[in-house]
C-alpha positions in Angstrom: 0.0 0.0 0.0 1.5 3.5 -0.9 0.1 7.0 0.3 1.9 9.4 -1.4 0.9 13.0 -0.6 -1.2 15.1 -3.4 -1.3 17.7 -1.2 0.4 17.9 2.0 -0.6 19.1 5.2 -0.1 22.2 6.7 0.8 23.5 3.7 0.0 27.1 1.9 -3.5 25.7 1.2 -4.3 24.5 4.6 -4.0 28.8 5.4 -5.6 30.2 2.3 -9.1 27.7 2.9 -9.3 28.7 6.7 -12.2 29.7 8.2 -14.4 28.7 4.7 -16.6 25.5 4.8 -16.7 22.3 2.3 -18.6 23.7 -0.6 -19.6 20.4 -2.7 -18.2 17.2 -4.2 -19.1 16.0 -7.7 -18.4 14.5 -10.6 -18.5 15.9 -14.2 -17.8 14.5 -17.7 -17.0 16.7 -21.2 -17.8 15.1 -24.4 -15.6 16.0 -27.3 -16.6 19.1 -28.8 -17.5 20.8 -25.8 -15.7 22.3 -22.8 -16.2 24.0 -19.5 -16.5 27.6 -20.4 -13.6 30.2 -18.2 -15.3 31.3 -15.2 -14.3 31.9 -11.6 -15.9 31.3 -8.1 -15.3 32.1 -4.5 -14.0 28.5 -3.9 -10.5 26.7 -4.2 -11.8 23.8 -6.3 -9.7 20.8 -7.2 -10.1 18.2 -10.4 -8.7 14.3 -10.2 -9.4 13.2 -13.3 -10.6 9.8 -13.3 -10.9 9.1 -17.4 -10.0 10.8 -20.6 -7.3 14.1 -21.2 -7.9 17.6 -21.5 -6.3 20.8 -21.9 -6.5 22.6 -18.7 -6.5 26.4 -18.0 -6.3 28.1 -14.7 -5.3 32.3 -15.1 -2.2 32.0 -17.6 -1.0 28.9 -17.8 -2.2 26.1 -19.7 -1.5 22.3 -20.1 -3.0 18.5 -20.7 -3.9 16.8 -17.8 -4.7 13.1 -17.9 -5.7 10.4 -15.2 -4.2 10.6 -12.0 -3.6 14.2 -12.4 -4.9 16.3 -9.6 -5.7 20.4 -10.4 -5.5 22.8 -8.1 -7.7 26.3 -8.8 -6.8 29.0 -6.5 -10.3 30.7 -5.5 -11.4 33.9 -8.1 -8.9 32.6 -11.1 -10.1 32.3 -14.2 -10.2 28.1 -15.7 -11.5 26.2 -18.2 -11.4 22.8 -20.0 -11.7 21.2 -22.8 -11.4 17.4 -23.7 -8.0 16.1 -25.8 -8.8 13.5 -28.5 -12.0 11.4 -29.3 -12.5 10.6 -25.4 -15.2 12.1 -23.0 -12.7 13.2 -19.6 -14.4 12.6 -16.8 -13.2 14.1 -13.0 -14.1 14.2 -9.5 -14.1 17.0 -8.0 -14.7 19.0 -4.8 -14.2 22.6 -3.1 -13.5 24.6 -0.2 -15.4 27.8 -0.4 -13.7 31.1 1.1 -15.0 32.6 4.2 -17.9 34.4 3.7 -18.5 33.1 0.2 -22.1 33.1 -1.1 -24.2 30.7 -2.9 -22.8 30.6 -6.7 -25.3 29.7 -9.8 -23.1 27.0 -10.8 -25.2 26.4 -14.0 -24.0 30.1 -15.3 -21.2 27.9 -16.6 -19.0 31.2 -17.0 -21.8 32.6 -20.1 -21.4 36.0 -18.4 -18.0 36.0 -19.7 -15.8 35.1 -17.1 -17.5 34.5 -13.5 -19.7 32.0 -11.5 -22.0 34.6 -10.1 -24.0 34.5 -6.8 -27.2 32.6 -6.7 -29.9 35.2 -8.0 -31.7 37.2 -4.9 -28.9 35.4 -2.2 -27.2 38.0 -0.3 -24.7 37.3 2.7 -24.7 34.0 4.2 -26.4 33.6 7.1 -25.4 32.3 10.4 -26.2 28.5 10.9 -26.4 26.1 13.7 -23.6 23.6 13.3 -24.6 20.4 12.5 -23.7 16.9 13.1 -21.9 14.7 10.7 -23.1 11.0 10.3 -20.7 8.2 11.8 -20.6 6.9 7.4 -22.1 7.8 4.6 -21.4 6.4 1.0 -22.8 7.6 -2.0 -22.1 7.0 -5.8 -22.8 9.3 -8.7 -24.3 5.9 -10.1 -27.3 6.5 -8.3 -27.9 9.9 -9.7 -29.4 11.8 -12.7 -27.1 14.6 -13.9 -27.5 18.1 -11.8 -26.3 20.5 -14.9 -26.4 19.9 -18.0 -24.7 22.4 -20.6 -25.3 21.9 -23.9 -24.9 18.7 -24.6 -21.9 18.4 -23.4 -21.0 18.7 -20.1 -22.9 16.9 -17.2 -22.4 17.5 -13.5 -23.5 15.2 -10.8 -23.6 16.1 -7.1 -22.4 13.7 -4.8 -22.5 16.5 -2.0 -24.8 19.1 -3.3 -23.0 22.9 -2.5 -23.8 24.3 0.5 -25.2 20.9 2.0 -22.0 20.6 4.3 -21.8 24.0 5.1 -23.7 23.6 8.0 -21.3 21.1 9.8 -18.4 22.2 7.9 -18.1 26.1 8.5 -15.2 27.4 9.9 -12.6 24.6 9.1 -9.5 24.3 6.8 -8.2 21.3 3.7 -5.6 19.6 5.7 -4.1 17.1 3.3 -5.1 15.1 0.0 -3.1 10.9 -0.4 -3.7 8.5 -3.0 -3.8 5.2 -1.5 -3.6 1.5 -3.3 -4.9 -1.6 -1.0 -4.2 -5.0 -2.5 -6.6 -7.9 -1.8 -5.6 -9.9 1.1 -3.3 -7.5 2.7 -2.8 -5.2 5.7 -6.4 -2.6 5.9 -5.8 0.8 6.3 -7.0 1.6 9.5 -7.6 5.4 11.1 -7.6 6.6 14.0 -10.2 9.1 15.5 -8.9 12.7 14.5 -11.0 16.0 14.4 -11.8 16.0 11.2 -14.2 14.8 8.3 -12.6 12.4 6.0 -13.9 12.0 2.3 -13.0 8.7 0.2 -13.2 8.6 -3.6 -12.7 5.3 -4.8 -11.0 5.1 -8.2 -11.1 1.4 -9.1 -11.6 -1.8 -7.4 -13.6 -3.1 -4.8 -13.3 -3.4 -0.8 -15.0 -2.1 2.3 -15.0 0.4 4.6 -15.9 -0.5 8.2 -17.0 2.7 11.0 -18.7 1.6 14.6 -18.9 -1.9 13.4 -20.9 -1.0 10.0 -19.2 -2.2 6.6 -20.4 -1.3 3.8 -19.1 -2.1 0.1 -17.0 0.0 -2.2 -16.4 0.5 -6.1 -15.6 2.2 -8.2 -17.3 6.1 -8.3 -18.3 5.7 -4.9 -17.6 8.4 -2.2 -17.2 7.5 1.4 -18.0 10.5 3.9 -16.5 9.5 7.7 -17.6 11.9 10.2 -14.9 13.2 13.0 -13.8 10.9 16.1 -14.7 7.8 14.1 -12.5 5.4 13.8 -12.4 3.1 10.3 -10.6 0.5 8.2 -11.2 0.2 4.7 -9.9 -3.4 3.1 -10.0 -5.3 -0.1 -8.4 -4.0 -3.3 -8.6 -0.9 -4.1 -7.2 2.5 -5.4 -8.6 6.0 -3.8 -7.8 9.3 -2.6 -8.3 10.5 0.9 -9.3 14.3 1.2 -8.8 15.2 4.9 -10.9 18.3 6.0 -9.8 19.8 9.4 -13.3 21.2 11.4 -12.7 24.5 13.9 -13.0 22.9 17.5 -13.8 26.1 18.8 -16.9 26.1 16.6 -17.8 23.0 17.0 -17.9 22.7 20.7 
């Protein structure tokens, strides 16, 4: 088993998403001939492209990305995507919206010429009770019809709709993204309790993850949600990534 760090923690990341809340997790294909219009959003957003390649644009720069590539998109900066070849590329995603962010119309899809704009007639976010976290929860795209739909070509599915976590998430930080590879039949990876909500995105394969004694199945697509102060094993063979989101203690007291 190997856990190489995608992003480590503590790092500049873990200080610019402070104080923000888990905005949503997804995942979204492009058919050839399309693309993801340039916009921009409150939110550091990340792609881990499960299928396909694509040329990637965040501000200036621009490059292919192909699977096992993870993106990082500062919050406000200007991306798009488009697929490479005669493949659909297909990515899971999620973001970290800023502090004080408020609700985006996602489904703008950048047509105002550059920008995710607020949700129309939302102004500041309110205050909200925090909210508890379930011990598990495991979800699978598979299960859902697409959310957006742009043109023909691009689909987006919610796995955590934005702004469902925000509740339970506000005020916390990204602490650290690892890819992990389990082989059938050996050690599990087992984790301790920690202060924090831990997401699983399987890649490929099939295994189990276990929390208070429940196991539930995995494969591929699915998304594994582990609240904080649960501790968990996942086992069988499989490849995923591990997205480890620090919650405020203060706030959640």
């Amino acid at each position: 088993m190997t856990a190489p760090a995608l992003i480590p923690a503590g790092g500049p990341l873990a200080a610019a998403t402070a104080g923000g809340h888990l905005e949503l997790v997804s995942e979204f294909e492009v058919k050839p001939g399309g693309h993801v219009n340039p916009h921009r959003h409150p939110t550091h957003e990340f792609y881990l492209v499960r299928a396909g390649r694509g040329l990637m644009t965040v501000g200036e720069a621009s490059w292919e990305i192909a699977p096992g590539d993870l993106v990082t998109i500062p919050s406000q900066v200007v991306h798009s995507l488009e697929p490479v070849g005669e493949e659909p590329i297909r990515c899971f995603c999620f973001a970290v919206a800023d502090r004080g962010a408020p609700p985006v119309d996602y489904g703008s899809d950048g047509e105002d010429g550059g920008s995710a704009v607020p949700a129309p007639g939302d102004g500041p976010p309110a205050a909200a009770p925090r909210t508890a976290l379930p011990a598990l929860d495991v979800r699978s795209p598979r299960a859902l019809e697409p959310a957006l739909e742009h043109r023909g070509t691009v689909a987006v599915w919610w796995t955590v709709a934005p702004r469902e976590l925000r509740p339970a998430t506000l005020g916390g930080r990204l602490g650290e993204v690892r890819a992990h590879a389990l082989t059938a039949g050996g050690a599990p990876l087992t984790v301790a309790p920690a202060h924090a909500l831990r997401l699983y995105a399987v890649e490929a394969g099939e295994g189990t993850i276990e929390v208070d004694g429940e196991r539930r199945p995995l494969r591929a697509d699915d998304v594994a949600l582990v609240g904080p102060g649960r501790a968990h094993a996942l086992g069988g063979e499989l490849s995923l990534v591990s997205v480890v989101y620090e919650l405020n203690e203060e706030e959640a007291a």
